[in-house]
C-alpha positions, 0 to 999 in steps of 0.5 A: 459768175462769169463775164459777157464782154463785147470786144469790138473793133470800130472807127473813130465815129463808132461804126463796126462795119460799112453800110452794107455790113462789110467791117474789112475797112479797118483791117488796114489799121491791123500793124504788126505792133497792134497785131502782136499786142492783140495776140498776146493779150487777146488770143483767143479773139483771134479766129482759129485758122490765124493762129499757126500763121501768128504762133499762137498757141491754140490752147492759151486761153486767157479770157474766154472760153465762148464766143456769141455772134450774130448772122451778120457776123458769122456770114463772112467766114462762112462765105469763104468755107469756114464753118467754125471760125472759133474751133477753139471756143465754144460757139454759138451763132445768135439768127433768125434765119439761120435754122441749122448749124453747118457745123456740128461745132456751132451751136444756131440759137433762134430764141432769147439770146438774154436767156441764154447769155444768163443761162451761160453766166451762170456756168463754170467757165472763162468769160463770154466774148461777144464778138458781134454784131449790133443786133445783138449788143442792142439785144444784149446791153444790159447783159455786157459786163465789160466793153473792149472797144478797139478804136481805129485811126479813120472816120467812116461817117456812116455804116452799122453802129457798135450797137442798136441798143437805142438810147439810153444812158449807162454808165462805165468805167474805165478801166485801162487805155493802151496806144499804139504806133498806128493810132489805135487805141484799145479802151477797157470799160467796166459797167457800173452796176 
């Protein structure tokens, strides 16, 4: 069965963007050593149109094959005329608001988002990467097989928490810890199920 694993970058305090739900503060943090390192191991996380820039080779799929993002998430590239940020990947855009696709490579889903993460668990396939936002990590916690938190060397205080999940105890393992120069670190949990 395949794996749902929420990739995530975030502050040290655990917030994946601002107030307002701008993640753009971290990007500071993005070093060439950290970069390289990302897109070796994690390719496919990366959005399509940075893959020439960084020579990745598009079809060196690792570890997924689709990717699940909220509105919130989806809304940035959006704004800047990207309309399918992961050609690469199979996409789905988990809204409420968002009643049709402006793409025909972006799949909108207005209802359960567990129905379809178990509907897409159960295909053939790599893994699932939830790439955000925390409506729909809270939505999906007891779904996520996997947590990849990159951590950045900065405090925010404030702003939207890796999930809205509410409270509730759930155990993991850690499974691999990587440093780098800059001061990011990228832990690899595994649920204990």
């Amino acid at each position: 069965m395949r794996k749902l694993t929420y990739y995530i970058a975030t502050s040290v305090d655990g917030f994946i963007a601002d107030p307002e739900g701008d993640g753009d503060y971290l990007t500071q943090w993005l070093d060439p050593e950290y970069i390289a390192h990302m897109a070796a191991e994690y390719p496919e996380t990366l959005p399509t149109h940075v893959h020439a820039p960084l020579g990745i080779d598009v079809g060196a799929a690792k570890r997924f094959d689709t990717i699940l993002m909220g509105r919130g998430t989806y809304d940035p590239g959006l704004k800047m005329g990207i309309t399918s940020p992961y050609a690469h990947l199979e996409q789905y855009v988990l809204s409420r608001s968002l009643t049709e696709s402006p793409d025909p490579a972006v799949t909108v889903v207005s209802g359960d988002a567990v129905e379809l993460v178990r509907e897409l668990k159960a295909r053939p396939g790599l893994g699932i990467y939830l790439c955000g936002g925390a409506d729909l990590a809270g939505q999906l916690v007891e779904e996520i097989d996997e947590f990849i938190v990159k951590t950045y060397p900065v405090f925010a205080g404030s702003g939207i928490p890796m999930s809205r999940a509410g409270f509730g105890v759930r155990g993991l393992e850690l499974t691999g810890v990587k440093t780098f120069g800059g001061g990011q670190v990228v832990s690899t949990y595994a649920r204990e199920r």
